[in-house]
GUMAR-157534 format. One record per residue (C-alpha): residue number from 1; x, y, z. Coordinates in steps of 0.25 Angstrom, whole numbers, padded with zeros to 4 digits. Layout:
GUMAR-157534
NUM; X; Y; Z
...
This chain:
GUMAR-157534
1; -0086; -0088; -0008
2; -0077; -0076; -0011
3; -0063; -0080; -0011
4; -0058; -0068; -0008
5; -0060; -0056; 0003
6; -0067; -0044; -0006
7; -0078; -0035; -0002
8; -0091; -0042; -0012
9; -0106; -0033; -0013
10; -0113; -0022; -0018
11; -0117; -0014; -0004
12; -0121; 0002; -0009
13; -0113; 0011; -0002
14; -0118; 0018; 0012
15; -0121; 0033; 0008
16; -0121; 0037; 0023
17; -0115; 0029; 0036
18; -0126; 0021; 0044
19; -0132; 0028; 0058
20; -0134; 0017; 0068
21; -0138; 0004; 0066
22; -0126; -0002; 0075
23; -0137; -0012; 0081
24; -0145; -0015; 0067
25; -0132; -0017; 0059
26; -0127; -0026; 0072
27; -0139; -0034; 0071
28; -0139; -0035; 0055
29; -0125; -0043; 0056
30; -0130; -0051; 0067
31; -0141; -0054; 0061
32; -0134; -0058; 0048
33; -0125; -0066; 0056
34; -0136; -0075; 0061
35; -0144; -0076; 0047
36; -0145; -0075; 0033
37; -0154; -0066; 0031
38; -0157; -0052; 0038
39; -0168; -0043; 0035
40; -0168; -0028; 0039
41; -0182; -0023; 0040
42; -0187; -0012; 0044
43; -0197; 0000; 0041
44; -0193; 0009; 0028
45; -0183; 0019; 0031
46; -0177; 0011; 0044
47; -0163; 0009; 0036
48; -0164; -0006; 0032
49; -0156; -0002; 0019
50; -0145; 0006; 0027
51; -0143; -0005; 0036
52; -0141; -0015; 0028
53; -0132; -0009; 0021
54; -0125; -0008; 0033
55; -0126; -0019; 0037
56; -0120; -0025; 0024
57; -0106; -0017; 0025
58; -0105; -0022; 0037
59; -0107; -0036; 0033
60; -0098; -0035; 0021
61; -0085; -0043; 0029
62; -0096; -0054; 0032
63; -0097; -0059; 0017
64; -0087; -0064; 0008
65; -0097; -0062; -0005
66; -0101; -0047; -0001
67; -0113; -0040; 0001
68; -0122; -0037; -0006
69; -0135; -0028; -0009
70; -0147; -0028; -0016
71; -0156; -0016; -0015
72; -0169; -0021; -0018
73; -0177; -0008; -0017
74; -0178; -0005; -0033
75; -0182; -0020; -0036
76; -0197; -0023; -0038
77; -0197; -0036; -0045
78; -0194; -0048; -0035
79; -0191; -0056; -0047
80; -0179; -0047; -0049
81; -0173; -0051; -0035
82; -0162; -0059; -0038
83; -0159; -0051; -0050
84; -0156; -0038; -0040
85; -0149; -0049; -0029
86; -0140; -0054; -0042
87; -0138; -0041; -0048
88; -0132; -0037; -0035
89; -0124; -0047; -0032
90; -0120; -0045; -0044
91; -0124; -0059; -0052
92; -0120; -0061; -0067
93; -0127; -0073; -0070
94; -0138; -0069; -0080
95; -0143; -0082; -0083
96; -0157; -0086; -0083
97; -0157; -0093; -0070
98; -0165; -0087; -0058
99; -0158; -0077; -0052
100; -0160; -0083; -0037
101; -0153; -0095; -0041
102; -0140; -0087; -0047
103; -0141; -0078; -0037
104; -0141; -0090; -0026
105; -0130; -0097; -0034
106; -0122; -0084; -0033
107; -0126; -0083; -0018
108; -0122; -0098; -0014
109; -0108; -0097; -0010
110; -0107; -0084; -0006
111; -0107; -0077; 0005
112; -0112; -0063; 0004
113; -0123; -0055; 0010
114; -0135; -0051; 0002
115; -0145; -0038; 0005
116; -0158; -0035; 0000
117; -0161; -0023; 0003
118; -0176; -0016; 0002
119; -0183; -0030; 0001
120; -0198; -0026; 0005
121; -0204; -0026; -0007
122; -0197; -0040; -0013
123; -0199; -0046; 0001
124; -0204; -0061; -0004
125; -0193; -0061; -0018
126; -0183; -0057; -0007
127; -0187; -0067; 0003
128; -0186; -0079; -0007
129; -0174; -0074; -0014
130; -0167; -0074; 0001
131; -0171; -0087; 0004
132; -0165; -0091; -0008
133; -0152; -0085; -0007
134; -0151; -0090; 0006
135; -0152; -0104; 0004
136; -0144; -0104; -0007
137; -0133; -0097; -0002
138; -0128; -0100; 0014
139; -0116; -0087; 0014
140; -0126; -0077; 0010
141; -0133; -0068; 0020
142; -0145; -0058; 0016
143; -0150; -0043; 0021
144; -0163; -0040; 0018
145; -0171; -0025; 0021
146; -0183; -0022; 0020
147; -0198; -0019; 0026
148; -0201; -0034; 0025
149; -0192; -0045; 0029
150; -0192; -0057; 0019
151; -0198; -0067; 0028
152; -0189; -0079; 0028
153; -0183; -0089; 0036
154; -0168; -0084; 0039
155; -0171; -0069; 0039
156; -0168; -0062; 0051
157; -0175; -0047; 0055
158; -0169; -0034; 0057
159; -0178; -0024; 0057
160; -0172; -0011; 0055
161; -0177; 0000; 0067
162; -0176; 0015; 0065
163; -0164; 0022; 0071
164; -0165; 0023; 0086
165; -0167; 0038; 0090
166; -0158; 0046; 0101
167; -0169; 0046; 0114
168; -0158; 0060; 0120
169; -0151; 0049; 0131
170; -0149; 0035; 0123
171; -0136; 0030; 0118
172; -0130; 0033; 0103
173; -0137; 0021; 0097
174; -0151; 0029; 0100
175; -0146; 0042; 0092
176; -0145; 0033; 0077
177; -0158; 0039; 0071
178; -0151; 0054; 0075
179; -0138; 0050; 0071
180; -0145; 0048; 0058
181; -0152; 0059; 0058
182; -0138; 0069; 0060
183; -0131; 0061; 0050
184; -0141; 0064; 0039
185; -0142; 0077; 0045
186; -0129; 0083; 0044
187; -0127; 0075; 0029
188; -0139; 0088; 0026
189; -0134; 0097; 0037
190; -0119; 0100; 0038
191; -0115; 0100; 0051
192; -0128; 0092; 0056
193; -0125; 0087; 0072
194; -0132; 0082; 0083
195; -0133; 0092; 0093
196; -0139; 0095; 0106
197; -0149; 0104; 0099
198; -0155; 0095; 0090
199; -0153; 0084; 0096
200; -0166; 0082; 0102
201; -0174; 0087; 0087
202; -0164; 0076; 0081
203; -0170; 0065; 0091
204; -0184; 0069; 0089
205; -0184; 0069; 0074
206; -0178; 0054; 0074
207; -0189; 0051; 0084
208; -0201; 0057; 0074
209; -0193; 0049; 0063
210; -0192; 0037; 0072
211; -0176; 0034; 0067
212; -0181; 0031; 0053
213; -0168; 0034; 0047
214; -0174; 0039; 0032
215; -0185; 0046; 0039
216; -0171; 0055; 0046
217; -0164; 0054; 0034
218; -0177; 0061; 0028
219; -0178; 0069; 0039
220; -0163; 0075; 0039
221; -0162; 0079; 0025
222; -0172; 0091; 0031
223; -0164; 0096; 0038
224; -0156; 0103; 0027
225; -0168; 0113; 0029
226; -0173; 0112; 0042
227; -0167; 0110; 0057
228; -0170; 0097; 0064
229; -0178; 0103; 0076
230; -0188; 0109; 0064
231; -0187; 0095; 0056
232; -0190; 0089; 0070
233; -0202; 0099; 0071
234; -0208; 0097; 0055
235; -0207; 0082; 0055
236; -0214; 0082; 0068
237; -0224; 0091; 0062
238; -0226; 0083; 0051
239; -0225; 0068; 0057
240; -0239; 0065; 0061
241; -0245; 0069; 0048
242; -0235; 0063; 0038
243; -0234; 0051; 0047
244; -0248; 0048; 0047
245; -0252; 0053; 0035
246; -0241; 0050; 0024
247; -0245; 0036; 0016
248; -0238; 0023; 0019
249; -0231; 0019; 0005
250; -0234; 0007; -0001
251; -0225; -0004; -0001
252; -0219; 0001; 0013
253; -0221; -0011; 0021
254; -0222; -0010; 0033
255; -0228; 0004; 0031
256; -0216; 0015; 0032
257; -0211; 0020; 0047
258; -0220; 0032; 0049
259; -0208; 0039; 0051
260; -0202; 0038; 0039
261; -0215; 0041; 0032
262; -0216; 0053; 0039
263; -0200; 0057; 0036
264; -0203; 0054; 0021
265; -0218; 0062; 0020
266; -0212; 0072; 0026
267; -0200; 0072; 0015
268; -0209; 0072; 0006
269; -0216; 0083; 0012
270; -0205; 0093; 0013
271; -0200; 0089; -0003
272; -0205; 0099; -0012
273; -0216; 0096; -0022
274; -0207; 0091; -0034
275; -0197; 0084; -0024
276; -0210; 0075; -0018
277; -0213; 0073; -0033
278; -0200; 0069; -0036
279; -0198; 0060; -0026
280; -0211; 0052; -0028
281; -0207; 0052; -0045
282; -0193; 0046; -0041
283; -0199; 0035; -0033
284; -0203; 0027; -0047
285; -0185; 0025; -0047
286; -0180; 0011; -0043
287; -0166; 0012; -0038
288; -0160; 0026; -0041
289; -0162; 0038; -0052
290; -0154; 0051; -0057
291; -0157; 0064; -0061
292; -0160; 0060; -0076
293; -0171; 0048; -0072
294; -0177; 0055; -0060
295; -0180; 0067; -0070
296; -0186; 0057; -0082
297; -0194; 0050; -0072
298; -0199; 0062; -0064
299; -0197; 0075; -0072
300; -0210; 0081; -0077
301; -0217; 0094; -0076
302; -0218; 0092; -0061
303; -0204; 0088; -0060
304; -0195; 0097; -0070
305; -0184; 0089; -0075
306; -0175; 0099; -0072
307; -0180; 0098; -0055
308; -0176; 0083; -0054
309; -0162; 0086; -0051
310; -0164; 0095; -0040
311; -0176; 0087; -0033
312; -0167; 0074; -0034
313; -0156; 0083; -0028
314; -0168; 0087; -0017
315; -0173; 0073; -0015
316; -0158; 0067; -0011
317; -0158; 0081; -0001
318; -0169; 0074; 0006
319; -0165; 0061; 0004
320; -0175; 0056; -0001
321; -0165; 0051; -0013
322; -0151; 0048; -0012
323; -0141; 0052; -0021
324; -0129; 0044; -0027
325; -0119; 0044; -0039
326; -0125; 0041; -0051
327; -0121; 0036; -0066
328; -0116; 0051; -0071
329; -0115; 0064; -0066
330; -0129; 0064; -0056
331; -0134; 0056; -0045
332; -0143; 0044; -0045
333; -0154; 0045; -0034
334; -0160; 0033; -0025
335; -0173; 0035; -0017
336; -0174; 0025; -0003
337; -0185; 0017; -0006
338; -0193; 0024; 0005
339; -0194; 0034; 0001
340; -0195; 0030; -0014
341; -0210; 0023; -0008
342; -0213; 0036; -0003
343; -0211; 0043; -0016
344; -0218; 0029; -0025
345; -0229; 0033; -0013
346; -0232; 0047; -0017
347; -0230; 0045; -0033
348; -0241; 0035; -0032
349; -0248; 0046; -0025
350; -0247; 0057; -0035
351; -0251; 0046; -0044
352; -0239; 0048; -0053
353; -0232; 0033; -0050
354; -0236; 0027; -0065
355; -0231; 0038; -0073
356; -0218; 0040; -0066
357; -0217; 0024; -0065
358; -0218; 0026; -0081
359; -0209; 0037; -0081
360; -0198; 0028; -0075
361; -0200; 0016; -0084
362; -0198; 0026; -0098
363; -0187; 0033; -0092
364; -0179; 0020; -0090
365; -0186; 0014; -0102
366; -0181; 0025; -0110
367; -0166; 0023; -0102
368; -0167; 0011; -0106
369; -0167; 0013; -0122
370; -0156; 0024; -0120
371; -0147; 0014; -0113
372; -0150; 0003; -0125
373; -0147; 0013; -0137
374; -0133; 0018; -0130
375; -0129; 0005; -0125
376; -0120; 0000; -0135
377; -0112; 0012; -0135
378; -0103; 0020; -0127
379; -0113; 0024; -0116
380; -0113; 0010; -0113
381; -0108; 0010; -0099
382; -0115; 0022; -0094
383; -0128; 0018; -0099
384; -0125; 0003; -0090
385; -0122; 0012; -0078
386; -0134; 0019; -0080
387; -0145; 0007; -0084
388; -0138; -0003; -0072
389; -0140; 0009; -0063
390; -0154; 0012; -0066
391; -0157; -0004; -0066
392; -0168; -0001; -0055
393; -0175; 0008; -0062
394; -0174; -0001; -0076
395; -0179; -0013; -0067
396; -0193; -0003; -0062
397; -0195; 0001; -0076
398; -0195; -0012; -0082
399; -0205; -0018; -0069
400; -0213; -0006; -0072
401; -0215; -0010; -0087
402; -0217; -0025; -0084
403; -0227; -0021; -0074
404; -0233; -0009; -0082
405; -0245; -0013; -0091
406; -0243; -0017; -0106
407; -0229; -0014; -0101
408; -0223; -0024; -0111
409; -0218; -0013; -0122
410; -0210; -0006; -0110
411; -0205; -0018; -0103
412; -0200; -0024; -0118
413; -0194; -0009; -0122
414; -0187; -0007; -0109
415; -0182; -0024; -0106
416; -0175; -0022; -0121
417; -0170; -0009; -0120
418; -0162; -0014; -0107
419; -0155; -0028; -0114
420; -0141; -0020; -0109
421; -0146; -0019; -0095
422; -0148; -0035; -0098
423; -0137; -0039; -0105
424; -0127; -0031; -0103
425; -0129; -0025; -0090
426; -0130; -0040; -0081
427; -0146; -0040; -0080
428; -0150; -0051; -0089
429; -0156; -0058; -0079
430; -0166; -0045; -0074
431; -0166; -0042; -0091
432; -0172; -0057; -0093
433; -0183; -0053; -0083
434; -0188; -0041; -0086
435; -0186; -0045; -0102
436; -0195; -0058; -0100
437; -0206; -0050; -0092
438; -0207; -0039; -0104
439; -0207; -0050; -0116
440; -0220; -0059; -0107
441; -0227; -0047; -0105
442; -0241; -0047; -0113
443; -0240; -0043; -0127
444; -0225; -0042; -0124
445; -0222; -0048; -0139
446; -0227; -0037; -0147
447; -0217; -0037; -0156
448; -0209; -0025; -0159
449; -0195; -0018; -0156
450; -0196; -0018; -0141
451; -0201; -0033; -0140
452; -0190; -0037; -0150
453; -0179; -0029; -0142
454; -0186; -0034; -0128
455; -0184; -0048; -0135
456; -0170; -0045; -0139
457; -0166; -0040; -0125
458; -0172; -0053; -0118
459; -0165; -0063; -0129
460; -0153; -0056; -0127
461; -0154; -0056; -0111
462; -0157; -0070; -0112
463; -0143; -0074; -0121
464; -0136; -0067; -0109
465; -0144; -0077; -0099
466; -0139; -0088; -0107
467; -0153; -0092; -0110
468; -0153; -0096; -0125
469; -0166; -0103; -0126
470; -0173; -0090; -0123
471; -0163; -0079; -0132
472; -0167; -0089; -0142
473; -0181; -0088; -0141
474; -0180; -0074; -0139
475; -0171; -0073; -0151
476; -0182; -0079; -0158
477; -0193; -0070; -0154
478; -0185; -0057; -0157
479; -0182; -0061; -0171
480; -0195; -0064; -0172
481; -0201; -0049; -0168
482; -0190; -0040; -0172
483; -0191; -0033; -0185
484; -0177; -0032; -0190
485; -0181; -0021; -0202
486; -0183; -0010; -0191
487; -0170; -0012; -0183
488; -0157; -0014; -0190
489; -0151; -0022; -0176
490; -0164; -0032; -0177
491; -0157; -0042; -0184
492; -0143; -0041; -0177
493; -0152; -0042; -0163
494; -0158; -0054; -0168
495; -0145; -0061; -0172
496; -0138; -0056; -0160
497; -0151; -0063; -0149
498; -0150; -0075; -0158
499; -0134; -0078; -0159
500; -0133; -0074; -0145
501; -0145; -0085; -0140
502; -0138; -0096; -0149
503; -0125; -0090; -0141
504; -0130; -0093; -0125
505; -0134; -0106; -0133
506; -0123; -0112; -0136
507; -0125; -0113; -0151
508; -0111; -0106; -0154
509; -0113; -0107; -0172
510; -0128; -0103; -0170
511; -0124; -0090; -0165
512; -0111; -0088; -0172
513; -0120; -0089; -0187
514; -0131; -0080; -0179
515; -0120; -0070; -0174
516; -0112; -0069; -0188
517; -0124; -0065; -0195
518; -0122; -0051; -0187
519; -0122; -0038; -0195
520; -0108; -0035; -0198
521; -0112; -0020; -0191
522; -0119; -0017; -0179
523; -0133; -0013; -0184
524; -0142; -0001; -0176
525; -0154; -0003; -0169
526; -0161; -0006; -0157
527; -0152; -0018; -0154
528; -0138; -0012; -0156
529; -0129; -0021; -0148
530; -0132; -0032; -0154
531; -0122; -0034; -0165
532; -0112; -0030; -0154
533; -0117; -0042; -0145
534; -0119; -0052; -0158
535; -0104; -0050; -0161
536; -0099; -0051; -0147
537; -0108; -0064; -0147
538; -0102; -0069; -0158
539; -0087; -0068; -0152
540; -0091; -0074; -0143
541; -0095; -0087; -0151
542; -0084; -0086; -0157
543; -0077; -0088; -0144
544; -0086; -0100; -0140
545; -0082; -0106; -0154
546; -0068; -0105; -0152
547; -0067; -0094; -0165
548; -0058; -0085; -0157
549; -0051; -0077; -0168
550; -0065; -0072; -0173
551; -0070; -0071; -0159
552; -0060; -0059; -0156
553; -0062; -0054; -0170
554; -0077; -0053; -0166
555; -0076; -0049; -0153
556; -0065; -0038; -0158
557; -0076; -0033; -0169
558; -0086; -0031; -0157
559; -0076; -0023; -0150
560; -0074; -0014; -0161
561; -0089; -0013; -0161
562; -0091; -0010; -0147
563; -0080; 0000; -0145
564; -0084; 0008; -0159
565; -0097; 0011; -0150
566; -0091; 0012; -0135
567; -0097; -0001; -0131
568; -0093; -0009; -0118
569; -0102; -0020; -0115
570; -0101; -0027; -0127
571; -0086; -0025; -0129
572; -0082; -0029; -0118
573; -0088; -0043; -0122
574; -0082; -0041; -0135
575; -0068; -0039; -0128
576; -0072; -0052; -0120
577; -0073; -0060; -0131
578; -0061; -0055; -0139
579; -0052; -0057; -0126
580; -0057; -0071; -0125
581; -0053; -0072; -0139
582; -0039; -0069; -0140
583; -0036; -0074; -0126
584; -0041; -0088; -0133
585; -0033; -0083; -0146
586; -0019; -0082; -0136
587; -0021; -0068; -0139
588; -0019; -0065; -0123
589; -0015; -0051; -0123
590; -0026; -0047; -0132
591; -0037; -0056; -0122
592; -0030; -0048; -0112
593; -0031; -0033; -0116
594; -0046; -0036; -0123
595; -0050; -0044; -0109
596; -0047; -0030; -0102
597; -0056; -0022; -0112
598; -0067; -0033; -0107
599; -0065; -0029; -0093
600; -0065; -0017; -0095
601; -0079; -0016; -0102
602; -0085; -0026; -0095
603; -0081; -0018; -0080
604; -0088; -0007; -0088
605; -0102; -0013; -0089
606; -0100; -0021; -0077
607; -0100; -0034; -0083
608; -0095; -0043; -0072
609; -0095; -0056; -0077
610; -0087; -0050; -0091
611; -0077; -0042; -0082
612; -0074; -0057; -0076
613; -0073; -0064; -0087
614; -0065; -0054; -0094
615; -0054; -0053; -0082
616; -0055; -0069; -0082
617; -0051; -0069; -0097
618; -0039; -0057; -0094
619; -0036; -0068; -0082
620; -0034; -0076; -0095
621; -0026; -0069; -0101
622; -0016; -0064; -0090
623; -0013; -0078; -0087
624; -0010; -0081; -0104
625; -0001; -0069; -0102
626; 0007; -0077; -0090
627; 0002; -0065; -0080
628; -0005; -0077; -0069
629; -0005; -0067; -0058
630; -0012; -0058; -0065
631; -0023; -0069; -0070
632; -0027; -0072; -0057
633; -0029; -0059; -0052
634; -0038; -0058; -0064
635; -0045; -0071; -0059
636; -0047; -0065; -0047
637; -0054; -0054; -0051
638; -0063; -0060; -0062
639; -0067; -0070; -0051
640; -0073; -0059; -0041
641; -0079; -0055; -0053
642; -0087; -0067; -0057
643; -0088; -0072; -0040
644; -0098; -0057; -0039
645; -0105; -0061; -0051
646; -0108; -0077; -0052
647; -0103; -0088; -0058
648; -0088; -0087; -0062
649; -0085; -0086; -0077
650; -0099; -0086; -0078
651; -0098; -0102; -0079
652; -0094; -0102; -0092
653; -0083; -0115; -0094
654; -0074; -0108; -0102
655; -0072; -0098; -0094
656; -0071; -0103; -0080
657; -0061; -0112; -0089
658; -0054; -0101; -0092
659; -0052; -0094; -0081
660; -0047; -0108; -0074
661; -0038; -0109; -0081
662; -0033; -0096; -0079
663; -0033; -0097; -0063
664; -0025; -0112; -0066
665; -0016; -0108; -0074
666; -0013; -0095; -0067
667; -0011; -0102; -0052
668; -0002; -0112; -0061
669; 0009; -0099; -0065
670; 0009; -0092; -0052
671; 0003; -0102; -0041
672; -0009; -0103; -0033
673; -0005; -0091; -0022
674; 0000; -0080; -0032
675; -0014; -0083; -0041
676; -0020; -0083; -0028
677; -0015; -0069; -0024
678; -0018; -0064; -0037
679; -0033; -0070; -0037
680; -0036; -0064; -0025
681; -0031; -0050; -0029
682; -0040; -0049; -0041
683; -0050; -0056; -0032
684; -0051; -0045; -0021
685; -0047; -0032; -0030
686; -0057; -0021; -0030
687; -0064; -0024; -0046
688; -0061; -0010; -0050
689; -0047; -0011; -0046
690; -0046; -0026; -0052
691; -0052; -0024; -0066
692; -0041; -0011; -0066
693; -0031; -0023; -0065
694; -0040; -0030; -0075
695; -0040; -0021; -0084
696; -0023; -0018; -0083
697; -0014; -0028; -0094
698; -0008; -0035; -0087
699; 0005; -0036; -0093
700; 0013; -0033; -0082
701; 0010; -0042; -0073
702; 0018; -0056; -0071
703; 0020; -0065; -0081
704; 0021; -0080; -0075
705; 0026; -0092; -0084
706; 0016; -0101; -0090
């Protein structure tokens, strides 16, 4: 479908180059080649994951519509599934229709490939969501890994075998599993080589490991202490006892290599007392952690705060965790799910799994609150950086409340303490669910502040889907258990969940009398973005009614607001709503300069669908000013914006209107092969590179005759 050559996906980077796999990464293209479904499977610690990825660069020239990745291995719900699929893709329909179907629908006419990787423990979700996908789209092609293959009609097997291993007289494609070995040995070991010395300890060692390529990647971060003729020997030494004796883990199925259960026992073994702790208390972590969580989680008597640092610091030593850039000045660590097992393994065996389970639940339910009372304020964009990149561990806590008995309070507290992540962060969809679960749980309707801000959260997610027959109802129920008298913003949270279900309704007046009963003020309390939002709301009617002149004046008044408190999210809507204005008042270089502040704002949070429509609107305006040229490169831009997320112009008339009439009047002044051009360099530009031209007046450009 992509009218344009670009480079579409979201593959993670490769920390370290591939050894080997020459044959496996020939067969994964044939394979691929012959069928729309492929499957690596393999025993834990073979590389599935590191050959897919691969695999995936190399396929990238292959599809049109990208590649793209979804790491599966933090997701526990299967009903989540085609949330994490859409959330990749990345999807902006938040609506209330299944998330299959929009993600099929989005899927239809493109021709992409989709991975899903780490799929053992969703195997059956997985299988019918392909099957799905499949017939509903014929340009797209899936890579599955895992221990299990899905089962189904088109899928064809590769399964992973550990690295071939040098016999001392083969050719070079029987020394992979040392060449590994070497290359993560001189990464700890400076200078490391292949020599004819060690040559033959090297070849023994990757036989007792069996060319597992985490069980040598284990096995070379020893050698910082010890050489590889005496790591030959103390694995050896080691091997029958921890490879008979050393549990199999639950869920590892089929049941680890014995090599590898041997390389990671005898990690473990050589970890010190507080990093073996340590490693089995940061199992509990979905997705990745810094210092700060890893020392609220797992800090105790035990574990002195002040030694986490330094144990995270050893852990990445042996990896056993990897390190990478984090949000601020320290690194976020990631566990491979293997070895995650290992450690969930041994917590349950010290017996200590509930605790730290509740342990992690408080610390993000207390993260939760923090990022709710700084949210409308200055911290604003960090506070998104941080919550989006701790979205796995938000989804764990919130299944562990839902699954926790008489977890309804915890569930209601922390599903209303997250409305942002709902609303303003793109996951209404995933908000609606785990919303909807915490208000039916038994004895959910207690009523009282966290039920009334659980009820708000869900009413207001609900707006946001368009779903005015339940933000209604849920309108209803909030007023109806919320006790105004001990919370100032009660009352301005009840008229901001009413006006904005008569909004998605249509019933323009309705809400405009709701909306203008408003506080003239924003009031403190639990609920302190709503007058921001009720007055953005109620530009936006404005808007709708025609009232343009009062429309700017509301919207200018909400800009005020946002800007006195360092807010970006709601005033970049804000400076939305006052650009359409003037650009609908002829006020075009106003529209223009305001539109910019909205891109702007809206690149800042990340708001896809607002970043389009906003350079749609400064599309607008360019061609008013006579500047066509630069109109269409504008279109062409906006248009690889809303062809990632979904539907253009989110299918709203006036604005695919709009934009029409742009592109029309646009090919008119400067003919169908200059707007062409144009398009298809704001089509292709790298995004940073093409909202700095978004962002730039653009009164120098060529003016055209109308």
């Amino acid at each position: 479908m992509a009218t344009q050559d670009r480079q579409a996906g979201n593959l993670p980077p490769e920390s370290k180059e591939l050894v080997g796999r020459s044959t496996e990464l020939a067969q994964v293209q044939r394979l691929l080649g012959d069928s729309r479904l492929v499957t690596l499977t393999g025993v834990g610690g073979v590389g599935k994951t590191r050959l897919a990825l691969r695999a995936a660069y190399e396929a990238q020239s292959s599809f049109p519509d990208g590649v793209w990745w979804v790491d599966l291995s933090p997701l526990h719900d299967g009903a989540l599934l085609a949330h994490a699929m859409g959330e990749a893709l990345p999807l902006s329909d938040q609506t209330t229709r299944p998330m299959i179907d929009v993600v099929a629908e989005y899927l239809a006419d493109r021709e992409l490939l989709l991975v899903l990787d780490t799929c053992e423990h969703l195997v059956e979700a997985c299988a019918l969501a392909v099957e799905v996908l499949l017939a509903a789209a014929p340009g797209l092609r899936v890579v599955v890994t895992g221990r299990r293959p899905l089962g189904i009609v088109p899928e064809r097997l590769l399964t992973v075998a550990p690295l071939p291993v040098e016999d001392g007289g083969g050719d070079g494609e029987e020394a992979d599993a040392v060449a590994l070995l070497a290359a993560r040995a001189a990464e700890v070991v400076p200078g490391f080589a292949v020599t004819d010395a060690n040559r033959p300890d090297l070849v023994r060692l990757c036989r007792r490991l069996d060319g597992l390529p985490l069980a040598l990647e284990l096995a070379a971060a020893r050698l910082r202490e010890l050489t590889v003729g005496e790591l030959t020997e103390r694995l050896e030494d080691r091997f029958a006892v921890l490879g008979t004796t050393d549990a199999v883990v639950p869920g590892a199925d089929p049941p680890w290599h014995q090599a590898l259960r041997t390389a990671i026992g005898w990690s473990h073994e050589l970890c010190s007392p507080a990093e073996r702790l340590a490693w089995a208390r940061l199992s509990v972590f979905a997705g990745g952690f810094d210092v700060e969580a890893a020392g609220a989680v797992c800090a105790d008597a035990r574990l002195p705060e002040a030694t986490i640092a330094g144990l995270l610091a050893g852990l990445a030593d042996k990896s056993l965790l990897t390190a990478a850039p984090g949000i601020g000045s320290g690194p976020r660590y990631r566990m491979l799910d293997t070895i995650r097992e290992f450690g969930t393994f041994w917590l349950h065996h010290l017996g200590e799994e509930p605790a730290l389970r509740h342990r992690h639940r408080e610390h993000y339910r207390t993260l939760a609150h923090q990022a709710d009372a700084a949210w409308i304020g200055p911290e604003q964009i960090t506070w998104y950086e941080r919550m989006t990149a701790e979205h796995a561990n938000l989804r764990a806590a919130l299944d562990f409340c839902l699954a926790e008995k008489d977890g309804q309070h915890t569930a209601q507290d922390m599903c209303g303490a997250l409305w942002f992540l709902w609303i303003a962060c793109g996951f209404a969809r995933e908000g609606r669910h785990y919303l909807d679960r915490a208000l039916d749980l038994p004895s959910a309707s207690i009523p009282g502040p966290v039920h009334a801000k659980a009820l708000w959260a869900c009413g207001i997610t609900a707006a946001v889907q368009g779903d005015a027959q339940a933000g209604s109802r849920l309108a209803a129920a909030f007023r109806s258990c919320v006790r105004y008298e001990a919370d100032e913003s009660a009352a301005a949270a009840d008229i901001h969940l009413h006006g904005y279900a008569l909004l998605v309704g249509g019933q323009l007046a309705e809400a405009a009398a709701i909306f203008d009963t408003l506080p003239p003020l924003p009031p403190a309390g639990l609920y302190r973005m709503v007058w921001y939002s009720a007055r953005a709301g109620r530009a936006f009617v404005h808007v709708q009614l025609g009232e343009l002149a009062e429309a700017a004046a509301v919207a200018d008044q909400v800009r005020t607001a946002c800007g006195g408190i360092g807010e970006t999210w709601l005033r970049a809507w804000a400076d939305y709503m006052h650009a359409l204005a003037a650009m609908g008042l002829g006020r075009t270089e106003e529209a223009a300069a305001i539109a910019r502040c909205a891109v702007e704002g809206k690149w800042h949070c990340n708001d896809r669908p607002g970043i389009a429509m906003a350079i749609d609107l400064l599309a607008t305006a360019a061609f008013a000013s006579g500047q066509a040229e630069a109109a269409a490169r504008l279109l062409g831009t906006a248009e690889r914006i809303w062809h990632a997320v979904g539907v253009p112009q989110a299918g709203v008339p006036e604005l695919i209107a709009a934009r029409d009439a742009c592109e029309e009047g646009a090919r008119r002044l400067i003919g169908d092969d200059v707007y062409q051009a144009a398009f298809g360099t704001g089509y292709t530009t790298d995004p940073d590179a093409a909202i700095a031209y978004a962002l730039t007046p653009t009164g120098d450009a060529p003016l055209h005759e109308r």
